[in-house]
N, CA, C and O atoms as a GROMACS GRO file, in nm:
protein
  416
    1UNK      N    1  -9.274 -13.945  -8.842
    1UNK     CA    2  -9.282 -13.861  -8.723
    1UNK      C    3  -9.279 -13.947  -8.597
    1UNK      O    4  -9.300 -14.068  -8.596
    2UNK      N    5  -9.252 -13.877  -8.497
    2UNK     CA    6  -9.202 -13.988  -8.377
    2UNK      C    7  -9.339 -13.896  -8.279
    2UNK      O    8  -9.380 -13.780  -8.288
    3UNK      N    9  -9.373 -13.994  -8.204
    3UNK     CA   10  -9.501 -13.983  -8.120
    3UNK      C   11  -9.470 -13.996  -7.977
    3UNK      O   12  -9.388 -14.073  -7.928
    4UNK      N   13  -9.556 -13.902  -7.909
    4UNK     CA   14  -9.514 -13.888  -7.790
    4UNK      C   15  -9.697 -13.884  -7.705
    4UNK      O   16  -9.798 -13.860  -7.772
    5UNK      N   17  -9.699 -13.911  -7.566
    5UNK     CA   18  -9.849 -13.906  -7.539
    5UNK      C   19  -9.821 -13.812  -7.405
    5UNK      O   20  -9.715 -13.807  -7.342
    6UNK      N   21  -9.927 -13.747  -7.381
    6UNK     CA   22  -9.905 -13.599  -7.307
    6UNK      C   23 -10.051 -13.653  -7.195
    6UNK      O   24 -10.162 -13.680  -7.240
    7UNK      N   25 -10.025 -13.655  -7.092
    7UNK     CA   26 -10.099 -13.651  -6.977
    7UNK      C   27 -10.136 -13.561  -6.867
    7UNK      O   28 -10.055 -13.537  -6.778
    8UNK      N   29 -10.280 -13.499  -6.867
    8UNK     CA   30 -10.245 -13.400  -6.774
    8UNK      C   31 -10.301 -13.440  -6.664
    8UNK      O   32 -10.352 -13.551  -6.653
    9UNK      N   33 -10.296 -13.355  -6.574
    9UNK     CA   34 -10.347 -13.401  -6.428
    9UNK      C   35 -10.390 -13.243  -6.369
    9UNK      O   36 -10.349 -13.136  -6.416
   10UNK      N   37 -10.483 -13.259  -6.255
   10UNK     CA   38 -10.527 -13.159  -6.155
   10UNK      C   39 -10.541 -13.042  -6.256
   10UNK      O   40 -10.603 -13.065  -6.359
   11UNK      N   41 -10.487 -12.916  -6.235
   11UNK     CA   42 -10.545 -12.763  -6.257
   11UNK      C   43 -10.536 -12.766  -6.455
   11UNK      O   44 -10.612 -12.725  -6.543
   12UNK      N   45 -10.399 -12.838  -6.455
   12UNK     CA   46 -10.389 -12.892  -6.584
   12UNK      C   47 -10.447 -12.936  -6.688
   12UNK      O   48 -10.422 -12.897  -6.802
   13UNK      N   49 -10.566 -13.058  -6.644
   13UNK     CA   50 -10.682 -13.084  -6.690
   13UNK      C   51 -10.799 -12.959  -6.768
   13UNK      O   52 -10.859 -12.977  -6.874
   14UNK      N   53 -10.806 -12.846  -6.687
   14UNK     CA   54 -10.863 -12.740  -6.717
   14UNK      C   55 -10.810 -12.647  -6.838
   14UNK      O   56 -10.870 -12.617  -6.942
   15UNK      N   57 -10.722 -12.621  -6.808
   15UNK     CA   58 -10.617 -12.594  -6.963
   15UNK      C   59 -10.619 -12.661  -7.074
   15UNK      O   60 -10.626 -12.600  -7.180
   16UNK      N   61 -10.613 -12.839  -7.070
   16UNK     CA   62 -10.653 -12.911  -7.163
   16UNK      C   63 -10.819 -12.884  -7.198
   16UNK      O   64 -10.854 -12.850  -7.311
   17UNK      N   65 -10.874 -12.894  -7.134
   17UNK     CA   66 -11.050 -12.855  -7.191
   17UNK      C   67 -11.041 -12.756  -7.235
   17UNK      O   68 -11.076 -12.764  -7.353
   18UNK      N   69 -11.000 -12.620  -7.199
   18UNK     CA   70 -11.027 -12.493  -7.241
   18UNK      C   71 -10.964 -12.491  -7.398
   18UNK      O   72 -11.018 -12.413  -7.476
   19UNK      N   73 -10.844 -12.580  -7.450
   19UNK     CA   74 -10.794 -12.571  -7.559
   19UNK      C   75 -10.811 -12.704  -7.662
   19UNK      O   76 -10.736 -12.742  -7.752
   20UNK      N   77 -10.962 -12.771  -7.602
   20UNK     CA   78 -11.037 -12.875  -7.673
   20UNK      C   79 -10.905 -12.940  -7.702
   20UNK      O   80 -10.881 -12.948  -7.822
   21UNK      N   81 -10.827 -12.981  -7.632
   21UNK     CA   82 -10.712 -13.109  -7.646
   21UNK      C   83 -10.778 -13.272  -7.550
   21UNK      O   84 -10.818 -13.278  -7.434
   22UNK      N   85 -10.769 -13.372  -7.644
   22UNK     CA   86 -10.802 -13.491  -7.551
   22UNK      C   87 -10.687 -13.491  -7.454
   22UNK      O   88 -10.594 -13.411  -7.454
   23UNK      N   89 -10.708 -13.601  -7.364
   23UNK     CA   90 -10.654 -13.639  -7.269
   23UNK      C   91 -10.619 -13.807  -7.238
   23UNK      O   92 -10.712 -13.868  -7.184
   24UNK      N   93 -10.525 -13.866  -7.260
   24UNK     CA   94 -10.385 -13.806  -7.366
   24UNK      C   95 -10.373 -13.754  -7.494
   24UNK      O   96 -10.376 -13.844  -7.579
   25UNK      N   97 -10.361 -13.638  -7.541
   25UNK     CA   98 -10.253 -13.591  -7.629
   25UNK      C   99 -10.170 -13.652  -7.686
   25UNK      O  100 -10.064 -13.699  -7.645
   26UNK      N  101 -10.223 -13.654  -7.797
   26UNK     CA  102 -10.045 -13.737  -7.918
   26UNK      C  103 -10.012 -13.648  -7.949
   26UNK      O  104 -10.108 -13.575  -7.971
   27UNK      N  105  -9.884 -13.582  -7.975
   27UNK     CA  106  -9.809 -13.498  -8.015
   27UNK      C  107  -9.665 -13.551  -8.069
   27UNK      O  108  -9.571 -13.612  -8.018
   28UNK      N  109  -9.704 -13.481  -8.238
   28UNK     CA  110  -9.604 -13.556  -8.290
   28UNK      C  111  -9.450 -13.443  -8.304
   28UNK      O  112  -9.451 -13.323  -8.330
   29UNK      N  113  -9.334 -13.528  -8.277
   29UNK     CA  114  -9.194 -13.450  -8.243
   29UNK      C  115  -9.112 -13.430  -8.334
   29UNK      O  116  -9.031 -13.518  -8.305
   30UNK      N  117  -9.066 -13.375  -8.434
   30UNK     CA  118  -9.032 -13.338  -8.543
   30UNK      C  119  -8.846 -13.343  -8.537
   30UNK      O  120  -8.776 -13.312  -8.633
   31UNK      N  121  -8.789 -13.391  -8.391
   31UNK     CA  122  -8.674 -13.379  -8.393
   31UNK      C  123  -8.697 -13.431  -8.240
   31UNK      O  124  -8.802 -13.474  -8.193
   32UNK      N  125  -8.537 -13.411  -8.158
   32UNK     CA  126  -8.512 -13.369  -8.035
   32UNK      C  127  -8.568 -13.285  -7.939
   32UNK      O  128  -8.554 -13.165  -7.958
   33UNK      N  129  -8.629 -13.324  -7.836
   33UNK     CA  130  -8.709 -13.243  -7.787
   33UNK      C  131  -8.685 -13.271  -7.600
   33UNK      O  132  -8.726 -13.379  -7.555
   34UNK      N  133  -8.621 -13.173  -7.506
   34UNK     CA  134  -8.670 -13.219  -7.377
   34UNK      C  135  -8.807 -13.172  -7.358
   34UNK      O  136  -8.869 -13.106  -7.441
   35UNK      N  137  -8.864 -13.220  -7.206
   35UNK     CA  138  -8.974 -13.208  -7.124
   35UNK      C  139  -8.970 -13.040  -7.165
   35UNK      O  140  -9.022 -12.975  -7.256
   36UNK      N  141  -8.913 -13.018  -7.093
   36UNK     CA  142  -8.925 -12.806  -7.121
   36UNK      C  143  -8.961 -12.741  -7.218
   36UNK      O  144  -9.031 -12.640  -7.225
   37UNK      N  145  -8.890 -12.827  -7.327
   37UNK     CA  146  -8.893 -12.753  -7.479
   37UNK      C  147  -9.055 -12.760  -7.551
   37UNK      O  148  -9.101 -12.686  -7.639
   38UNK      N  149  -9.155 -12.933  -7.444
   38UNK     CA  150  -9.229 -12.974  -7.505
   38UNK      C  151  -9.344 -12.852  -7.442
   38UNK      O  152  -9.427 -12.787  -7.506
   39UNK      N  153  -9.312 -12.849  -7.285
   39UNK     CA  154  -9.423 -12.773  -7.210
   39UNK      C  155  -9.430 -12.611  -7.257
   39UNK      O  156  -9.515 -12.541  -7.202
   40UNK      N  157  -9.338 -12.546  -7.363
   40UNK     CA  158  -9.310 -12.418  -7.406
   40UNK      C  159  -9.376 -12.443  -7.521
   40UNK      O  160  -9.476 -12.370  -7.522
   41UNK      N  161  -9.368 -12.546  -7.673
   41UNK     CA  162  -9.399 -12.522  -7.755
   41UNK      C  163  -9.560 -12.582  -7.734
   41UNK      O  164  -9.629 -12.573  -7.835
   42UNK      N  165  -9.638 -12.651  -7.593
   42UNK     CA  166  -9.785 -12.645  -7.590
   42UNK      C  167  -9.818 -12.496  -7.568
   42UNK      O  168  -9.917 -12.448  -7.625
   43UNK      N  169  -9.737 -12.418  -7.486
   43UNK     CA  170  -9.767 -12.273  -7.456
   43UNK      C  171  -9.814 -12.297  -7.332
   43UNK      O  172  -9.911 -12.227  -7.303
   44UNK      N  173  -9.784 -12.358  -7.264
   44UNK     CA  174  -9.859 -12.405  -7.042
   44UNK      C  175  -9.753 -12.334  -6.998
   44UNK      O  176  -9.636 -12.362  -7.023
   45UNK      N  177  -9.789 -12.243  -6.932
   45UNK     CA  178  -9.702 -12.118  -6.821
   45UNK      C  179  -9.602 -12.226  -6.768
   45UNK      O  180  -9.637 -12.341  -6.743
   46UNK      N  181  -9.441 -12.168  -6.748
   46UNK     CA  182  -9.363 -12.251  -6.635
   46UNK      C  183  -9.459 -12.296  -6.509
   46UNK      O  184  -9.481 -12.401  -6.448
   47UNK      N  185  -9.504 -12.162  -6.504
   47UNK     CA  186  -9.546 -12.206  -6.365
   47UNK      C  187  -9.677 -12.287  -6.319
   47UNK      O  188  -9.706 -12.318  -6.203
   48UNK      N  189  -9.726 -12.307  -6.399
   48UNK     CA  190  -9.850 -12.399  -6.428
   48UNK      C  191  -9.768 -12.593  -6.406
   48UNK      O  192  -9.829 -12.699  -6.400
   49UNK      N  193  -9.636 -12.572  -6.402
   49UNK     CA  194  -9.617 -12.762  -6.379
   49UNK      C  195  -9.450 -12.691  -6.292
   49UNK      O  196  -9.349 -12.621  -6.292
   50UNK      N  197  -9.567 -12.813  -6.211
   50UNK     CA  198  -9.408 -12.793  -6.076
   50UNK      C  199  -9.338 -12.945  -6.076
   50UNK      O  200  -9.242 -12.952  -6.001
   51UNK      N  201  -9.375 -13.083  -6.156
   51UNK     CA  202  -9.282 -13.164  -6.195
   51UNK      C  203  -9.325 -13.240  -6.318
   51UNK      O  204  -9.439 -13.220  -6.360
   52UNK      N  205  -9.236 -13.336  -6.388
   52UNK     CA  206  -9.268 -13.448  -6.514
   52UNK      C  207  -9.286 -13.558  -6.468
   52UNK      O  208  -9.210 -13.601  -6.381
   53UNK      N  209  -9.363 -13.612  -6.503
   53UNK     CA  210  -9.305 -13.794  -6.518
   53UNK      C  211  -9.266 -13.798  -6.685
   53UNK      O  212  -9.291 -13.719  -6.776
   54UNK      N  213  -9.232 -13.859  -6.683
   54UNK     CA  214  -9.159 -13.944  -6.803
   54UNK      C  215  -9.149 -14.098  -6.776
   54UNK      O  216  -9.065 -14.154  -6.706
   55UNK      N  217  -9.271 -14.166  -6.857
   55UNK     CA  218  -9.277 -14.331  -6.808
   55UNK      C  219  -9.274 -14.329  -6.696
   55UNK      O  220  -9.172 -14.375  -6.646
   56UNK      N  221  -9.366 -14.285  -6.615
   56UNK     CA  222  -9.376 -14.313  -6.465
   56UNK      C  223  -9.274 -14.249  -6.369
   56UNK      O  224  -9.267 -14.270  -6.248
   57UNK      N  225  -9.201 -14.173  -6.438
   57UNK     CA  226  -9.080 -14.191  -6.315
   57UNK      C  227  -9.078 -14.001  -6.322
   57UNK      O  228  -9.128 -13.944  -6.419
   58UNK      N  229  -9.019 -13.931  -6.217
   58UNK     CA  230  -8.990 -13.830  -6.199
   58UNK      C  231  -8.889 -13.792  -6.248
   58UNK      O  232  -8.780 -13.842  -6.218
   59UNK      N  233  -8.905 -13.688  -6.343
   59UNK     CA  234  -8.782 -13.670  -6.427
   59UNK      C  235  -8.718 -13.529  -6.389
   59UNK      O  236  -8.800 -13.468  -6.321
   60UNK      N  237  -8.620 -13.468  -6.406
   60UNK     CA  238  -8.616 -13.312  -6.461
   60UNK      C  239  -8.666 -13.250  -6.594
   60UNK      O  240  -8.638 -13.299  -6.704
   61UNK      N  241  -8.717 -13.176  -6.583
   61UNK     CA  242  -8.756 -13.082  -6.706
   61UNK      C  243  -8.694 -13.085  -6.801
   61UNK      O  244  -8.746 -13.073  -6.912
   62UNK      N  245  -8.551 -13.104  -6.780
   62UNK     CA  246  -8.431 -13.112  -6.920
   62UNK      C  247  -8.414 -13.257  -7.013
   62UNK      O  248  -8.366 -13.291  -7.121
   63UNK      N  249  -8.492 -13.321  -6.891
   63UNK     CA  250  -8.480 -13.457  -6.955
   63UNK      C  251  -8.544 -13.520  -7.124
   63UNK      O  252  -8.659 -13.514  -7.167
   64UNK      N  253  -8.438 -13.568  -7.179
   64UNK     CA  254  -8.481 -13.580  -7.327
   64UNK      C  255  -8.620 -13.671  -7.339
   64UNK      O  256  -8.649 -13.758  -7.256
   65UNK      N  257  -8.708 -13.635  -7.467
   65UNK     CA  258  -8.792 -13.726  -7.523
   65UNK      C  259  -8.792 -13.816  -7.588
   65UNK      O  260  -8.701 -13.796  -7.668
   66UNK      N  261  -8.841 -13.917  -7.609
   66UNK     CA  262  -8.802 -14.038  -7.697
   66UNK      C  263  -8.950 -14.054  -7.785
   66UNK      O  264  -9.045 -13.984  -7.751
   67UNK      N  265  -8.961 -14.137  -7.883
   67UNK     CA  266  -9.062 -14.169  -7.917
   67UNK      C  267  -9.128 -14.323  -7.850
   67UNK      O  268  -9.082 -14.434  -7.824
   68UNK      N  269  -9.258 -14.259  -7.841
   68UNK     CA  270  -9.313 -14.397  -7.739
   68UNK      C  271  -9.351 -14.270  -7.600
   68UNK      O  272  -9.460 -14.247  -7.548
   69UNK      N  273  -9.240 -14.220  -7.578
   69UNK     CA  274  -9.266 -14.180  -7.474
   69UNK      C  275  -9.405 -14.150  -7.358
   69UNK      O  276  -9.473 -14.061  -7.408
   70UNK      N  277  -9.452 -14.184  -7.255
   70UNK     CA  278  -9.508 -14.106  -7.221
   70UNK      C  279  -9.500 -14.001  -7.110
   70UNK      O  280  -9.445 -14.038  -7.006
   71UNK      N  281  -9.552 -13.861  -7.116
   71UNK     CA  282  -9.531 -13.756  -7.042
   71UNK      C  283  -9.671 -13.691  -6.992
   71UNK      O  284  -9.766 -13.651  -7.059
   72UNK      N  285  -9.649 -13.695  -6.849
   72UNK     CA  286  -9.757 -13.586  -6.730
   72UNK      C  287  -9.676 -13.474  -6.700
   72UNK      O  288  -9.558 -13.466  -6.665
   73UNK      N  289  -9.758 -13.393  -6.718
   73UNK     CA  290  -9.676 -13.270  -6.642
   73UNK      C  291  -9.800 -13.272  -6.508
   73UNK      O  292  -9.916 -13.312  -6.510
   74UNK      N  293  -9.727 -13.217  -6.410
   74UNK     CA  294  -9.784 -13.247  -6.266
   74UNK      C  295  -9.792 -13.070  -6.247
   74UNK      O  296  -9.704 -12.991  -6.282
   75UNK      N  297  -9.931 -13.035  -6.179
   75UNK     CA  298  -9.920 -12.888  -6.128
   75UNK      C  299  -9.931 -12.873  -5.996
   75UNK      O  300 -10.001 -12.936  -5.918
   76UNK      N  301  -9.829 -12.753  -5.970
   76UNK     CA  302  -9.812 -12.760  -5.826
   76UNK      C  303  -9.950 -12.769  -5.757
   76UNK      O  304 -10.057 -12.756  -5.818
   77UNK      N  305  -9.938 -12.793  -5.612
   77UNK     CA  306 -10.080 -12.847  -5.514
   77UNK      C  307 -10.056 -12.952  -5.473
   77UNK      O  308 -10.138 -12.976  -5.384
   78UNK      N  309  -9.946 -13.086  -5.494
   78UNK     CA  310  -9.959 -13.172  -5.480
   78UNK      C  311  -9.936 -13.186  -5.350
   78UNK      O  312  -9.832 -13.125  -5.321
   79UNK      N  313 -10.001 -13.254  -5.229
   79UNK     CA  314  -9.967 -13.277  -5.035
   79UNK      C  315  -9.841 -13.326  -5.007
   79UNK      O  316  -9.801 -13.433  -5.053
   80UNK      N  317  -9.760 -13.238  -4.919
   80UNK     CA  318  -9.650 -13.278  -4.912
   80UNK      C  319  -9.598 -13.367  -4.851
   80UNK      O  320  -9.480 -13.348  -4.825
   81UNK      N  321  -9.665 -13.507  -4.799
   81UNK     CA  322  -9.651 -13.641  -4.817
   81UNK      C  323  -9.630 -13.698  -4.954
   81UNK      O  324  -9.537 -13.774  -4.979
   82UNK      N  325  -9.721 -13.657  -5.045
   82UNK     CA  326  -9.700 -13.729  -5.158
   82UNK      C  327  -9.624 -13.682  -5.278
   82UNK      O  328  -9.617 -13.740  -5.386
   83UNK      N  329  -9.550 -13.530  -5.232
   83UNK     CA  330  -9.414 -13.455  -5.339
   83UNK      C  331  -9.345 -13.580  -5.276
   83UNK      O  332  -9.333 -13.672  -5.357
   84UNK      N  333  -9.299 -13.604  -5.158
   84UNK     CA  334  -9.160 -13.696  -5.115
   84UNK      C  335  -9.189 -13.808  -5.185
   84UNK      O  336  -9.097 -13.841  -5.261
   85UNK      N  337  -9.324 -13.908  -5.188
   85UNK     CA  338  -9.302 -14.070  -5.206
   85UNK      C  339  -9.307 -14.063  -5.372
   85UNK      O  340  -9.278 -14.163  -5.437
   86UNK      N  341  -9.356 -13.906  -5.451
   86UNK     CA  342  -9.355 -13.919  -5.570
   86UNK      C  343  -9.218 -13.881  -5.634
   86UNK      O  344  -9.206 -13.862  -5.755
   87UNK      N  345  -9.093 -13.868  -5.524
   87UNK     CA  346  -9.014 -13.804  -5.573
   87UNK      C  347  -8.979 -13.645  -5.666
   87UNK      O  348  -8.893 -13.600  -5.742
   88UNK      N  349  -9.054 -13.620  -5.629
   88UNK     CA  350  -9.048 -13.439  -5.652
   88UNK      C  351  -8.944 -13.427  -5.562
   88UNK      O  352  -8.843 -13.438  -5.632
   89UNK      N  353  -8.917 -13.414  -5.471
   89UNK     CA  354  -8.790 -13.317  -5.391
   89UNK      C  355  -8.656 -13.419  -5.475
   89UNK      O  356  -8.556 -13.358  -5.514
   90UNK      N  357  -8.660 -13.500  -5.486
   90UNK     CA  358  -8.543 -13.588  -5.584
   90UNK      C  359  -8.544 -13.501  -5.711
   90UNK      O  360  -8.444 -13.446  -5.755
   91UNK      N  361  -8.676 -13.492  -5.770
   91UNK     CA  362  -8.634 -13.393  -5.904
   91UNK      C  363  -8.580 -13.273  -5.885
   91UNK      O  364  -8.486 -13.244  -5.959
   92UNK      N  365  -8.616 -13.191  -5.800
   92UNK     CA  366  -8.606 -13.040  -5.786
   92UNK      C  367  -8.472 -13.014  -5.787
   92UNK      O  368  -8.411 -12.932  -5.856
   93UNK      N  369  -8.424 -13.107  -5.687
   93UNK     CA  370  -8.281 -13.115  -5.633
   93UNK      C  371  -8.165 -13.104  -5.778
   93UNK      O  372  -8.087 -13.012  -5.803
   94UNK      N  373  -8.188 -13.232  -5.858
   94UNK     CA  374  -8.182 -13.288  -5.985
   94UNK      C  375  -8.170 -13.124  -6.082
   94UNK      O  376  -8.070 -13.080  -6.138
   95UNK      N  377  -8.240 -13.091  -6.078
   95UNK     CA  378  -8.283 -12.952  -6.151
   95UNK      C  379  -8.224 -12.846  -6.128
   95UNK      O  380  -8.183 -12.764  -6.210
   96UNK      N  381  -8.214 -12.843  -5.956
   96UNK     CA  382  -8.168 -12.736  -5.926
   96UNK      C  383  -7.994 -12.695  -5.956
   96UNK      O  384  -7.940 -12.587  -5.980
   97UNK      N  385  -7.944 -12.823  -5.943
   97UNK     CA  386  -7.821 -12.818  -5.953
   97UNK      C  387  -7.781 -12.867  -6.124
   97UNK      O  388  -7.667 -12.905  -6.155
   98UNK      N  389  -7.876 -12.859  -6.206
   98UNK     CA  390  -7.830 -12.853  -6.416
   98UNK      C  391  -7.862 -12.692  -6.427
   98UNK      O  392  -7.837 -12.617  -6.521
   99UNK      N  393  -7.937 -12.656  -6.278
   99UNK     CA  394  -7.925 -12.464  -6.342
   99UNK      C  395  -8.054 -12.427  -6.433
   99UNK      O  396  -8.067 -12.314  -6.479
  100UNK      N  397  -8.161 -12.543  -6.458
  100UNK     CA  398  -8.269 -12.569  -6.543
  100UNK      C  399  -8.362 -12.430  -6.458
  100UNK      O  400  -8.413 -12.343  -6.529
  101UNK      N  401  -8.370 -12.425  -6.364
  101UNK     CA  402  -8.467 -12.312  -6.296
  101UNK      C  403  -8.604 -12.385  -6.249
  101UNK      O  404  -8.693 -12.381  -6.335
  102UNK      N  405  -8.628 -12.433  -6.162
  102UNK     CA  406  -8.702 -12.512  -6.098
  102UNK      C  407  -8.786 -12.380  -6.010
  102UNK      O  408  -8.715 -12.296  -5.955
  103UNK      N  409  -8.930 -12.369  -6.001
  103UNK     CA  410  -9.001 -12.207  -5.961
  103UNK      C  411  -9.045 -12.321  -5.851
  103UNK      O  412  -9.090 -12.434  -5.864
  104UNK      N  413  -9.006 -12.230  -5.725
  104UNK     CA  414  -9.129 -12.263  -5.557
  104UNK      C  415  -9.240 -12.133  -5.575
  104UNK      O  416  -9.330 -12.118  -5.493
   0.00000   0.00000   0.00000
């Protein structure tokens, strides 16, 4: 099985407690999997994560998983000084135009 580590952050955190999950999360991937496919089969509302990292970096939602990987899903709230230097408006953009459905 290929391993992946799941990081949450802010409102997120609360969801993880309520469903006695540590923090990080190993979650093991049974195949091919993007960011989207992963945040649907935990069951976390779209609208509960307004971006990914993937290894640090701001990804789109469509973006594939690897093993090793690690993944935050980020929930919206974040100050909008720090969507720009974290690259969120780079993802959205990214997103908006694969047609993935990116929610304001």
């Amino acid at each position: 099985m290929q391993e992946i580590e799941i990081h949450a952050y802010g409102k997120l955190l609360f969801l993880f407690k309520e469903r006695n999950w540590p923090n990080p999360l190993v979650y093991e991937m049974e195949g091919p999997l993007t960011a989207a496919e992963l945040r649907d089969r935990l069951e976390i509302p779209p609208e509960y994560v307004e971006a990914v990292f993937i290894n640090r970096l701001v990804k789109p939602l469509s973006s594939g998983l690897q093993e090793g990987d690690r993944v935050a899903f980020v929930p919206p709230g974040v100050p909008s000084i720090h969507r720009f230097n974290l690259g969120f408006y780079t993802a959205k953009e990214k997103e908006e135009r694969s047609g993935d459905g990116w929610q304001d």
